[in-house]
FINU-694439 format. One record per atom (N, C-alpha, C): residue in three letters; z, x negated, y. Coordinates in pm, whole numbers, padded with zeros to 5 digits, always signed. Example, Ala and Ser with C-alpha at 12.3 -4.5 7.8 and 13.67 -1.06 7.14 Angstrom:
2
ala+00780-01319-00569;ala+00780-01230-00450;ala+00780-01320-00330;ser+00708-01285-00225;ser+00714-01367-00106;ser+00787-01290+00003;
END
This chain:
304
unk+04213-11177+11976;unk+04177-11136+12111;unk+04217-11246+12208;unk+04135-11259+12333;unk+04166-11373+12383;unk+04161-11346+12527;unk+04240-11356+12629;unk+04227-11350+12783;unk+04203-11436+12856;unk+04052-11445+12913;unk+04005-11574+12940;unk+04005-11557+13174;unk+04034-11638+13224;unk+04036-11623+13351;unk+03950-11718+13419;unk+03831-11597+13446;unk+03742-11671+13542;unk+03813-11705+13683;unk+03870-11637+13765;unk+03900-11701+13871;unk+04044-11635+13931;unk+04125-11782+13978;unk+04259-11744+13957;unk+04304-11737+14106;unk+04211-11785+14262;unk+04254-11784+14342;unk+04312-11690+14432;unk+04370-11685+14582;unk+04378-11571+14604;unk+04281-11563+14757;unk+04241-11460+14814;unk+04189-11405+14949;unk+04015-11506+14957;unk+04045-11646+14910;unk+03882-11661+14965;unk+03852-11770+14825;unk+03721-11823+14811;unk+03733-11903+14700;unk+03764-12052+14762;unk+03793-12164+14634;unk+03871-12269+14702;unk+03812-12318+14580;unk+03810-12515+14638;unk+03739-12628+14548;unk+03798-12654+14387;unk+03901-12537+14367;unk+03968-12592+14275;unk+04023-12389+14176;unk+03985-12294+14244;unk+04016-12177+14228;unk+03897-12095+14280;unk+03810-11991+14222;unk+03790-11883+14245;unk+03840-11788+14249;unk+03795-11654+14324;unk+03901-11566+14329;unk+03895-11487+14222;unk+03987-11362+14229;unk+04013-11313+14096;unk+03904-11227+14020;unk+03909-11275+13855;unk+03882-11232+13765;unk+03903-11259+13618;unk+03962-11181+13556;unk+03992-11167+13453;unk+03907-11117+13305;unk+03888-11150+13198;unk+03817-11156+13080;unk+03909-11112+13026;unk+03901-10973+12942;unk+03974-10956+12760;unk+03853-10966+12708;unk+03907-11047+12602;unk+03773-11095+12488;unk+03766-11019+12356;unk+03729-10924+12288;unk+03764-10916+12138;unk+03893-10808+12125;unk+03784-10691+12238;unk+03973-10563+12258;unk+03884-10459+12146;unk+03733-10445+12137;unk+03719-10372+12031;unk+03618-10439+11905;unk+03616-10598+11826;unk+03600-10641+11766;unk+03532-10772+11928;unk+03446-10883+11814;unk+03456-11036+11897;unk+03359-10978+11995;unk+03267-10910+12002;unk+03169-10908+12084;unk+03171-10789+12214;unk+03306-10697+12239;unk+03369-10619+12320;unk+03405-10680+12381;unk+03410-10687+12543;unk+03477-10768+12648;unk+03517-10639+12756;unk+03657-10687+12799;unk+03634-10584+12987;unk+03692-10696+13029;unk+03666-10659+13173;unk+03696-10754+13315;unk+03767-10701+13413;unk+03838-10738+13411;unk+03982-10701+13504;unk+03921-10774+13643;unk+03848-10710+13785;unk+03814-10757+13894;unk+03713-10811+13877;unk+03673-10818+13967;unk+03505-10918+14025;unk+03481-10990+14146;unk+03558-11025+14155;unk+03582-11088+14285;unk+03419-11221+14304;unk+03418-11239+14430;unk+03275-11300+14460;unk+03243-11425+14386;unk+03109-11429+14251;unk+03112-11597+14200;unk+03156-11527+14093;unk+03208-11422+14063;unk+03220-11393+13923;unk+03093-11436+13789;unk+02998-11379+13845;unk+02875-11392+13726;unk+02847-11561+13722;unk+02901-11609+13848;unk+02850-11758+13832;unk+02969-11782+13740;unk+03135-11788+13749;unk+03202-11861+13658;unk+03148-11835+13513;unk+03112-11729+13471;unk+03062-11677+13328;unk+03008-11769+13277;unk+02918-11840+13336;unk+02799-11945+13273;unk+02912-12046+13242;unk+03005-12073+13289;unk+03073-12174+13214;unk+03181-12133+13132;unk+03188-12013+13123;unk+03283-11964+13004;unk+03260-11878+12900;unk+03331-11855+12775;unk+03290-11788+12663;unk+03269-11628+12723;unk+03217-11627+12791;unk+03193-11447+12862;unk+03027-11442+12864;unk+02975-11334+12802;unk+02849-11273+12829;unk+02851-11099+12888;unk+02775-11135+13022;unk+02759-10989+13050;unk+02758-10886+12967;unk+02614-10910+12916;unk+02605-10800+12795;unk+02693-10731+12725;unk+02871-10840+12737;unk+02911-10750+12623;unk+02995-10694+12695;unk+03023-10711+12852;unk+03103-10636+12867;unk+03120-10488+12912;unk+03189-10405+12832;unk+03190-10200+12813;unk+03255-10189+12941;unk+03359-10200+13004;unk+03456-10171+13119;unk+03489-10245+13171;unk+03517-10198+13328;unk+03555-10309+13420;unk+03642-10224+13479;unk+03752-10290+13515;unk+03903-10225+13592;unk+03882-10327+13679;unk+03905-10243+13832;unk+03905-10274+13967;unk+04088-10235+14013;unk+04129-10327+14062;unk+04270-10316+14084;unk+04277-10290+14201;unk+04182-10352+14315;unk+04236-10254+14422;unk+04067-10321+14512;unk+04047-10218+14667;unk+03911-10323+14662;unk+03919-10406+14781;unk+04023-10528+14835;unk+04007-10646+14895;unk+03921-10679+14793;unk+03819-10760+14973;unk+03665-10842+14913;unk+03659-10936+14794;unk+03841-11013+14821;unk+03868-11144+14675;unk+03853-11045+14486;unk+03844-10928+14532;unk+03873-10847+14379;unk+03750-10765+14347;unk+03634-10738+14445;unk+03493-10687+14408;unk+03411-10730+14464;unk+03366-10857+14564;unk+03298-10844+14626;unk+03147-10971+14498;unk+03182-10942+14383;unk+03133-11012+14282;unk+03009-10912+14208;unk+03068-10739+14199;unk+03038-10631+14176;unk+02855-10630+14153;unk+02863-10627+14273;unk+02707-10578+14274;unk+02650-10710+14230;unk+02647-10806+14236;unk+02547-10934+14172;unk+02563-10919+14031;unk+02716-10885+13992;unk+02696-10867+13807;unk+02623-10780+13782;unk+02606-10619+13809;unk+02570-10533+13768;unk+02406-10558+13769;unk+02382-10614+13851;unk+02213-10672+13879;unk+02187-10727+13765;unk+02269-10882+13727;unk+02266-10947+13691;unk+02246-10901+13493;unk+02317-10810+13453;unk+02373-10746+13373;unk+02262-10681+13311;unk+02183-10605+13402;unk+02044-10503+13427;unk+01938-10642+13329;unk+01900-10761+13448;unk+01820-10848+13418;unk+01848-10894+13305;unk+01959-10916+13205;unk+01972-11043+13122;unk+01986-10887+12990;unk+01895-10817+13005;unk+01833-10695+12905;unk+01970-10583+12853;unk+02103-10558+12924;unk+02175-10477+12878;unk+02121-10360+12905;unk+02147-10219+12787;unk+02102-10130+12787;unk+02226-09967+12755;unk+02334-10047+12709;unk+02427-10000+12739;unk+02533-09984+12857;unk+02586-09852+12779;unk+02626-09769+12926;unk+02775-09850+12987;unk+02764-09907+13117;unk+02940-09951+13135;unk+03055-09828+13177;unk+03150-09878+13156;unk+03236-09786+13239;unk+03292-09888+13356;unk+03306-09780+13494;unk+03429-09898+13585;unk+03540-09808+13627;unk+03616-09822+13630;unk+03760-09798+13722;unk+03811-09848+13832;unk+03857-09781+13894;unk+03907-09867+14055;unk+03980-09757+14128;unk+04011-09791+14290;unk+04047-09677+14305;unk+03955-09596+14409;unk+03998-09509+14516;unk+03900-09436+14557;unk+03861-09523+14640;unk+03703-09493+14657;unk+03621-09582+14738;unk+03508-09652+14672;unk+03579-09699+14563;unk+03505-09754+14433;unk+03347-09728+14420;unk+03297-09597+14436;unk+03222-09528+14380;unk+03126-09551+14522;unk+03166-09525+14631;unk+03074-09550+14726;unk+03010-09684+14805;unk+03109-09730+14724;unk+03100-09883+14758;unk+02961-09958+14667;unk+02971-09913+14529;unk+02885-09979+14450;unk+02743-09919+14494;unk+02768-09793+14491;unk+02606-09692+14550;unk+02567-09730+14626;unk+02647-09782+14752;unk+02602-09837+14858;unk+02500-09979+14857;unk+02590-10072+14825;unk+02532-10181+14762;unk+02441-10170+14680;unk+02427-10112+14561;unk+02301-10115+14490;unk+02166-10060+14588;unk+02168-09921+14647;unk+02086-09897+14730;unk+02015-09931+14822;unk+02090-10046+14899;unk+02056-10068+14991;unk+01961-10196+14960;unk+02035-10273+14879;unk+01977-10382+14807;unk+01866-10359+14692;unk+01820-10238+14669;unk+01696-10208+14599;unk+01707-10245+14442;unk+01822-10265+14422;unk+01890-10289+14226;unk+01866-10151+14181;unk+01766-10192+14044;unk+01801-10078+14006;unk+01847-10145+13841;unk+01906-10091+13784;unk+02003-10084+13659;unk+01899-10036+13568;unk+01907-10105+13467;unk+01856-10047+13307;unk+01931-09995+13214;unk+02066-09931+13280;unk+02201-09869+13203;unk+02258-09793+13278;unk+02318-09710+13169;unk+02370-09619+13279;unk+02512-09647+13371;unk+02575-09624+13451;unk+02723-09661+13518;unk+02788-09531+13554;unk+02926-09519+13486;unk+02951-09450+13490;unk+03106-09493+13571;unk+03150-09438+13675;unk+03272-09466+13770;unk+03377-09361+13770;unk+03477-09375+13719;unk+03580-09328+13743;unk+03697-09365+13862;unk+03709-09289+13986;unk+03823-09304+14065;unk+03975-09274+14018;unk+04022-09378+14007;unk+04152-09326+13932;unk+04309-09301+14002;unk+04400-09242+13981;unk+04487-09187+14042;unk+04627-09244+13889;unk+04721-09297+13909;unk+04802-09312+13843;unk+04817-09218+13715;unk+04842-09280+13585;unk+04880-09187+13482;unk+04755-09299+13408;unk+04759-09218+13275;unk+04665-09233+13144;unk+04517-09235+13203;unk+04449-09321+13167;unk+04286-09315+13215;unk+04216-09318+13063;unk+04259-09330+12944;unk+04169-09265+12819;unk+04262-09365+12722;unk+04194-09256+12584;unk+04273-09317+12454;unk+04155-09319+12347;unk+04139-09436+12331;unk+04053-09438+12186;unk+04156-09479+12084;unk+04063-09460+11998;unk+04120-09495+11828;unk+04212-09606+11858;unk+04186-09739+11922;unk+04241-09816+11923;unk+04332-09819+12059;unk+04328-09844+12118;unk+04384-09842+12304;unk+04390-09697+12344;unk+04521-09710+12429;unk+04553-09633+12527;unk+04550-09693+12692;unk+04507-09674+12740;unk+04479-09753+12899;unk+04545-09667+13001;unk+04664-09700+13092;unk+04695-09656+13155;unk+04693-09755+13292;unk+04746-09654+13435;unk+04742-09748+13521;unk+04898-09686+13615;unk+04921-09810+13703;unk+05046-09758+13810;unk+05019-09814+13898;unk+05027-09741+14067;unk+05019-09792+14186;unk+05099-09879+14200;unk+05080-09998+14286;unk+05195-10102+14307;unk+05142-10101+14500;unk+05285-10216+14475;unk+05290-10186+14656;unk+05218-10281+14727;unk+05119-10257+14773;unk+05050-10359+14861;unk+04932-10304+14980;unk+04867-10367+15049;unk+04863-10325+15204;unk+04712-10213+15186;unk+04643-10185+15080;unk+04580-10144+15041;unk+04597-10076+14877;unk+04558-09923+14864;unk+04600-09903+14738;unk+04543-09975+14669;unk+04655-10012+14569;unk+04659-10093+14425;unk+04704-10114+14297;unk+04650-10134+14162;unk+04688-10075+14029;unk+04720-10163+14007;unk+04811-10161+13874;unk+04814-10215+13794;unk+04778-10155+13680;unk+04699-10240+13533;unk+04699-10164+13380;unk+04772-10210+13358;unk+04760-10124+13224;unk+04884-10151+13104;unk+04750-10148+12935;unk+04707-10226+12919;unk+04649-10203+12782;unk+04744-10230+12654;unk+04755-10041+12566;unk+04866-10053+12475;unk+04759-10075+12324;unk+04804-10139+12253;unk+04684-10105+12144;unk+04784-10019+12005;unk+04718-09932+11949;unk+04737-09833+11853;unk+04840-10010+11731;unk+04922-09932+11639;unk+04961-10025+11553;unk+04852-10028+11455;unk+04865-10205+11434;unk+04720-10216+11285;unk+04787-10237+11144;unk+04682-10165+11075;unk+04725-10214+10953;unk+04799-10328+10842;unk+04873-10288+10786;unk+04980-10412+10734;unk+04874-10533+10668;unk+04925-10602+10628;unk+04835-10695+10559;unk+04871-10717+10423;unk+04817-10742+10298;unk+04824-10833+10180;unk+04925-10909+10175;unk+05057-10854+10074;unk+05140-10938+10050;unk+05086-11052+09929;unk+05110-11220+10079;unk+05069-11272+09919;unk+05123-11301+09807;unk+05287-11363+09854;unk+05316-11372+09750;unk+05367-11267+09658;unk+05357-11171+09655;unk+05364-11032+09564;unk+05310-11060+09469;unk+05165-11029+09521;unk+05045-11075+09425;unk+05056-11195+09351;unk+05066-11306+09416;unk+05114-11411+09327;unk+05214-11421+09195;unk+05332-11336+09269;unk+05445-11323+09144;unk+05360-11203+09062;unk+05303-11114+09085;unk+05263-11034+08986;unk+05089-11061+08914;unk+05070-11181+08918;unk+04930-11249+08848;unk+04784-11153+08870;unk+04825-11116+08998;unk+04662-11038+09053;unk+04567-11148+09067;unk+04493-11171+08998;unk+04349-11284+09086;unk+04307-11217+09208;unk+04257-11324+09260;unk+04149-11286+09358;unk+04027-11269+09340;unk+03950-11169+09420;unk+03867-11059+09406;unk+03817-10950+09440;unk+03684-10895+09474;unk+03675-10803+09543;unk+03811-10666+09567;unk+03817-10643+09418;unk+03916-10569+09462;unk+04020-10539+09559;unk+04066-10699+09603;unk+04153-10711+09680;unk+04110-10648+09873;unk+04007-10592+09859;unk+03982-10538+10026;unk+04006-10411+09973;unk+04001-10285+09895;unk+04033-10209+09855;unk+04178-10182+09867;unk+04227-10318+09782;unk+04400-10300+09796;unk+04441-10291+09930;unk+04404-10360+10030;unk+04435-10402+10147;unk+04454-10246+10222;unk+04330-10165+10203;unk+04296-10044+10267;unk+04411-09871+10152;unk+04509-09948+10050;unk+04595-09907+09997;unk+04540-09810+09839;unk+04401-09830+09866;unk+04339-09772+09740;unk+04415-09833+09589;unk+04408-09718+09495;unk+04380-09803+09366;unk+04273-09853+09347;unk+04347-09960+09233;unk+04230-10066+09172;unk+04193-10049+09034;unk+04102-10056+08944;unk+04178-10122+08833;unk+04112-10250+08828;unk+04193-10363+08765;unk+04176-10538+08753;unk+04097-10543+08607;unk+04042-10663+08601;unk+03929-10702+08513;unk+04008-10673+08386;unk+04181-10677+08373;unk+04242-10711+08231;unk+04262-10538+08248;unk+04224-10485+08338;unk+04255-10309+08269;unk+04382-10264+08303;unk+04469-10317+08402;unk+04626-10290+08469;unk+04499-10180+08583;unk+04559-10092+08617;unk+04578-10004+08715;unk+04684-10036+08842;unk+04606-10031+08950;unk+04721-10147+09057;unk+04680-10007+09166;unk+04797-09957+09243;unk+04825-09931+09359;unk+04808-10013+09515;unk+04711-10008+09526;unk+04682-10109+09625;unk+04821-10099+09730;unk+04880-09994+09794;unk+04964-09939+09842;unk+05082-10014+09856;unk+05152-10091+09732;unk+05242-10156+09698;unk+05243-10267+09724;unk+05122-10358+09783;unk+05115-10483+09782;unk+05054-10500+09976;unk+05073-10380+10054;unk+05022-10376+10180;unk+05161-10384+10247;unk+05204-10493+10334;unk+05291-10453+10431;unk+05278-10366+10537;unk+05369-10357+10582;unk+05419-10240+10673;unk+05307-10227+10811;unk+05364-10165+10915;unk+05205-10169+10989;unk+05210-10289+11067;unk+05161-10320+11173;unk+05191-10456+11280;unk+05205-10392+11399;unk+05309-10390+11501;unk+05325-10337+11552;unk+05182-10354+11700;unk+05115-10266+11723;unk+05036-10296+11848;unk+05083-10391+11953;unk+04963-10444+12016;unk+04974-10536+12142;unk+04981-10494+12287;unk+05070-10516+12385;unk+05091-10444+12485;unk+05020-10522+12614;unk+04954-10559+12690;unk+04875-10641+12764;unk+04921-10548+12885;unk+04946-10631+13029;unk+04982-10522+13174;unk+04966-10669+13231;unk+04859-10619+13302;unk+04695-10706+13416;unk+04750-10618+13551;unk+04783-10693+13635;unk+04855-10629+13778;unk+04800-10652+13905;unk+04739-10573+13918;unk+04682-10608+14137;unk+04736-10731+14207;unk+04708-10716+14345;unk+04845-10759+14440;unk+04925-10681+14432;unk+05060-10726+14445;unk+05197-10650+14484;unk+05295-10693+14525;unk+05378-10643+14595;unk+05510-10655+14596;unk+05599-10637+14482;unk+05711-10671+14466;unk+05796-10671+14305;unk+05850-10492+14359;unk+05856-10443+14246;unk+05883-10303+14249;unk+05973-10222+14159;unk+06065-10214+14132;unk+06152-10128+14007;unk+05990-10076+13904;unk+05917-09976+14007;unk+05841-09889+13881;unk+05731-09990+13861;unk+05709-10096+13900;unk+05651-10201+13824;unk+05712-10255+13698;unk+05866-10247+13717;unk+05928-10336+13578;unk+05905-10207+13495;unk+05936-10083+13520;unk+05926-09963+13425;unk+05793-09998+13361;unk+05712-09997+13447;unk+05575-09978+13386;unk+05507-10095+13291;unk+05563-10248+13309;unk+05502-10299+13229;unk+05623-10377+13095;unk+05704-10303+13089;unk+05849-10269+13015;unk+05763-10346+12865;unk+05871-10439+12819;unk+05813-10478+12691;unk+05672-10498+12631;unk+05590-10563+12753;unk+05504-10598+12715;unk+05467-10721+12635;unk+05407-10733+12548;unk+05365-10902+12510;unk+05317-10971+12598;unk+05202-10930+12689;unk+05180-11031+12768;unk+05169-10944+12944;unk+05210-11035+13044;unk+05201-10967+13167;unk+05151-11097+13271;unk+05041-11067+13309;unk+05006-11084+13402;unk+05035-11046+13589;unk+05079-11121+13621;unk+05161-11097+13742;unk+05135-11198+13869;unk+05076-11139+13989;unk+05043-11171+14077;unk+05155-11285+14155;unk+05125-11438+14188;unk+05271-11500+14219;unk+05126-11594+14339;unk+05168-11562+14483;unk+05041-11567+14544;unk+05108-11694+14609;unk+05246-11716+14655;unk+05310-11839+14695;unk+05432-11821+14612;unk+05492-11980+14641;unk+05651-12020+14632;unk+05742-11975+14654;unk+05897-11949+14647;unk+05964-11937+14671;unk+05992-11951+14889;unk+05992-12021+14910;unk+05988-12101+15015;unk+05891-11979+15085;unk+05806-11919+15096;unk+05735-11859+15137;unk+05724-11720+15168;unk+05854-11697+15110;unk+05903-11532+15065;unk+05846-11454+15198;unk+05858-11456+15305;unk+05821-11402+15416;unk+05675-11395+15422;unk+05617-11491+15416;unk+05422-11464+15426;unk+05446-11359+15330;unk+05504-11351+15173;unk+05455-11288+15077;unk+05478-11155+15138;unk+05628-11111+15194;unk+05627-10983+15255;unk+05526-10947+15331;unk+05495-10999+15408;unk+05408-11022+15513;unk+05268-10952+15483;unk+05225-11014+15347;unk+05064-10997+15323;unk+05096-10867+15220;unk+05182-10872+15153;unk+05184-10769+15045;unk+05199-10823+14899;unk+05231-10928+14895;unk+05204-11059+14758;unk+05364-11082+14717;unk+05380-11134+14599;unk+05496-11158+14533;unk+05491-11310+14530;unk+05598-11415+14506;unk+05627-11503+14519;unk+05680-11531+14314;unk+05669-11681+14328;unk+05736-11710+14182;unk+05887-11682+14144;unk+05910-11655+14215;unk+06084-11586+14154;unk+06059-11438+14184;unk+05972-11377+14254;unk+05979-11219+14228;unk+05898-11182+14123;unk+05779-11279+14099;unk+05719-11215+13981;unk+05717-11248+13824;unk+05873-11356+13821;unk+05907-11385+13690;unk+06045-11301+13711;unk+06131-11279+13818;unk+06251-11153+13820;unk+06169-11005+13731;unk+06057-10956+13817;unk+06031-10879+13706;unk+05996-10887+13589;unk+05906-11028+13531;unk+05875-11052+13384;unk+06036-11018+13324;unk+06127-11050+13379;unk+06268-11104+13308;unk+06378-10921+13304;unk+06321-10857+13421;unk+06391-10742+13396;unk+06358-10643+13332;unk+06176-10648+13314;unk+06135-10591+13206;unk+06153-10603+13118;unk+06178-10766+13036;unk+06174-10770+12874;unk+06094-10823+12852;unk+05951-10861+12873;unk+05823-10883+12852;unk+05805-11013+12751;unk+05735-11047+12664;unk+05769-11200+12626;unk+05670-11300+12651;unk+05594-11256+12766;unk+05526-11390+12827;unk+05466-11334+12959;unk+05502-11443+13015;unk+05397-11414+13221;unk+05342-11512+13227;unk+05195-11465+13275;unk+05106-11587+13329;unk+05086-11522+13476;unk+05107-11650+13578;unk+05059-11620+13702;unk+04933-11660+13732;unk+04879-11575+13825;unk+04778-11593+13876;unk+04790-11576+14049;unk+04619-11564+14066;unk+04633-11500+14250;unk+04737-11627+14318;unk+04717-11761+14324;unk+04743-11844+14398;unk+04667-11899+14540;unk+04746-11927+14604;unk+04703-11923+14718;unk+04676-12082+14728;unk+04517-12108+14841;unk+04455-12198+14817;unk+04567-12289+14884;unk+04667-12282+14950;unk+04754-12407+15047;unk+04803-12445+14910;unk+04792-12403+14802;unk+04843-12513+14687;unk+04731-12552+14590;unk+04788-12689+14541;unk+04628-12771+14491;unk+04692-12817+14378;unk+04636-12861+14299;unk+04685-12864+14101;unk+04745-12975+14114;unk+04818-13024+14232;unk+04939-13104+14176;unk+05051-13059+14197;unk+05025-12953+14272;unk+05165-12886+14311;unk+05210-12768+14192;unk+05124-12774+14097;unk+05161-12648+13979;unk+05295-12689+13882;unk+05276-12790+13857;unk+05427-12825+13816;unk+05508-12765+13891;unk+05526-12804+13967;unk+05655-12736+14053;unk+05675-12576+14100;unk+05491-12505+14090;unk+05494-12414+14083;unk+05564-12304+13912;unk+05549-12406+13826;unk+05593-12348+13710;unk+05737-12370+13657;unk+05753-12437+13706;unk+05932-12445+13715;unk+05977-12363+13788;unk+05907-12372+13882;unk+06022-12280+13988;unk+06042-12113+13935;unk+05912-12088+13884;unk+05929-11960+13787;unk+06005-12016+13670;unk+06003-12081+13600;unk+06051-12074+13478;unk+06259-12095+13465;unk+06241-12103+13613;unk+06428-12084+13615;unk+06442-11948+13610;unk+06371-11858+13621;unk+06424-11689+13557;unk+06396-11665+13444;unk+06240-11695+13417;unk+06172-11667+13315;unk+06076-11764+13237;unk+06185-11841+13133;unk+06128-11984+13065;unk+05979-11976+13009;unk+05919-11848+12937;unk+05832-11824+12887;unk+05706-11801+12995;unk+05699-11894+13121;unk+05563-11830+13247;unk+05483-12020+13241;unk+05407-11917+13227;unk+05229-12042+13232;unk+05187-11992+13405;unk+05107-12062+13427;unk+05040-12056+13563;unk+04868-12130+13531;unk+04781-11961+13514;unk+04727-12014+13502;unk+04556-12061+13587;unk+04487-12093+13518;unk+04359-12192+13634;unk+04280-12133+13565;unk+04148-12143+13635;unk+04022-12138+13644;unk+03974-12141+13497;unk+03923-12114+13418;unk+03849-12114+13271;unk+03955-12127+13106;unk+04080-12118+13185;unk+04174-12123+13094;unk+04161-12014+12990;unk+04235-12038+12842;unk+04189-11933+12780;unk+04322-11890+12666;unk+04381-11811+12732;unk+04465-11771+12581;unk+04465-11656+12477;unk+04525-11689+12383;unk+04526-11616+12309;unk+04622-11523+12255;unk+04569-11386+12229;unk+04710-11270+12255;unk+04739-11210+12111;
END
C-alpha cells in the first residue's frame, strides 16, 4: 500500500506546492484508491502521478476550507468523462452534501455513477472485512476531522525456513499450506499446512488529520499509529499565526506524534512563506521531538 501526496500546500496553491490532497493506493488490493481532500488542481496533479480516477471508491473530506474541496466538482466531472461507472462514496462534514449538489447543478454535470454522501459526526463511519474507518473532530476555525484507517490483522505467512529444514519442495501445494489446509506432497507425507503458517501480522494503523490545533484527544485518537499524518502549517517561530489561524506548528505536531507513540509523522499543509530550501530546517526542527518525521512535497510517494 502506498500514500501518494498530490498536494502538500496550505490556504492557496504555490509554484512549488498545491493544496491539499492525499492518495491511499492499494487499501483494497493495487487497483482501490481513496483520497483524503480535493483541494483545487487536484485532477490536474493526477496526470502526473500513479493515481487514476477510475479507481478511486472513497473520498474523505476533512473539513470544507476552499484549499481542501474546492477540486471536488472538476474530479467528479472528470471521473463521469474518463468512463467510471462505479458507485463512489464521500465523507465530509455537514455541508458537504449541499455543496457538491450545488455545484454539479448549476454547472449542468451530470455523472455516469452513482454518489453517495455521507455527513459525518465523530465515532466509527463503517467496517469492512478489511478496515475499520473512524473519524475525530479536531480544533480548528471551521469543523474538522481527522481519520484513523485501522486495517483488520492479515494472515501469517509461510515459514521458510521450516519448510526448508523439513524437505517440502516447492509447489502448488504450497498456497493451500499458506491458507492452513492439508496437503498431501508428491512423496505421500500428509502435511498440515497450519504448522508451517506464522502467526497473524498485526494490521496497519494510518491517521490522515485536517487542520488543527495540537489537542490531548488528538494524541488519544491517533494513539499507536504506524503512520500519522499531521498538519505542521509553520515553524516554530510562528507559534502565534498558528494560534491565530487554527494550524499547528513543527514542534506541536511532532509533540503529538511523540505523545502518542506513533512510529512515523509526515508533515504536510505548509505554508507557501516557505520554499524547498527552507525544509531542511523545517525537518529538524521537528525531528528534535520526534526523530522519525519526513516533510513531505508534492508527488512524493511512500510506502506503508
Amino acid at each position: 500500500m502506498e500514500i501518494i501526496f498530490l498536494g502538500t500546500g496550505a490556504g492557496i496553491p504555490g509554484k512549488e506546492r498545491n493544496v491539499s490532497a492525499i492518495a491511499l493506493k492499494g487499501v483494497n488490493g493495487k487497483n482501490d484508491t481513496w483520497l483524503i481532500d480535493c483541494g483545487e488542481g487536484t485532477q490536474h496533479q493526477m496526470l502526473h502521478a500513479p493515481v487514476k480516477a477510475n479507481q478511486i471508491s472513497r473520498i474523505f473530506i476533512t473539513h470544507l476550507h476552499g484549499d481542501h474541496i474546492f477540486g471536488l466538482p472538476g474530479f467528479l466531472g472528470s471521473r463521469s468523462f474518463q468512463g467510471a461507472t462505479s458507485t463512489l462514496f464521500i465523507y465530509g462534514p455537514e455541508g458537504l452534501k449541499g455543496y457538491i449538489e450545488q455545484a454539479l447543478t448549476i454547472s449542468g454535470t451530470h455523472l455516469n455513477y452513482e454518489v453517495k454522501i455521507e455527513e459525518i459526526k465523530a465515532g466509527q463511519l463503517f467496517q469492512s472485512e478489511r478496515w475499520q474507518v473512524s473519524c475525530c473532530e479536531l480544533d480548528h476555525r471551521l469543523t474538522s476531522y481527522g481519520y484513523r484507517f485501522a486495517e483488520a490483522d492479515r494472515p501469517g505467512k509461510l515459514d521458510v525456513t521450516k519448510l526448508e529444514r523439513d524437505g517440502i519442495p516447492k509447489g502448488p501445494w504450497l498456497a493451500d499450506m499458506k491458507k492452513g489446509h492439508e496437503v498431501t506432497l508428491p512423496d505421500g507425507r500428509v502435511i498440515a499446512g497450519s504448522e508451517y503458517v506464522t502467526s497473524p501480522l498485526p494490521g496497519r494503523i494510518i491517521a490522515i488529520l485536517g487542520d488543527t490545533r495540537p489537542t490531548e484527544q488528538t494524541v488519544k485518537f491517533v494513539q499507536h499509529a504506524d503512520l500519522l499524518v499531521h498538519e505542521a502549517t509553520f515553524m516554530d517561530q510562528e507559534e502565534e499565526a498558528a494560534k491565530k489561524y487554527g494550524h499547528s506548528t513543527t514542534l506541536e505536531a511532532s509533540g503529538v506524534a511523540k505523545r502518542a507513540g506513533v512510529k512515523r509523522l509526515i508533515l504536510t499543509h505548509i505554508s507557501s512563506r516557505y520554499r524547498q530550501q527552507d525544509m531542511e530546517k523545517f525537518k529538524e526542527e521537528a525531528r528534535r521531538q520526534f526523530p522519525n518525521t519526513e516533510v513531505a512535497a508534492d508527488f512524493a510517494v511512500y510506502h506503508v
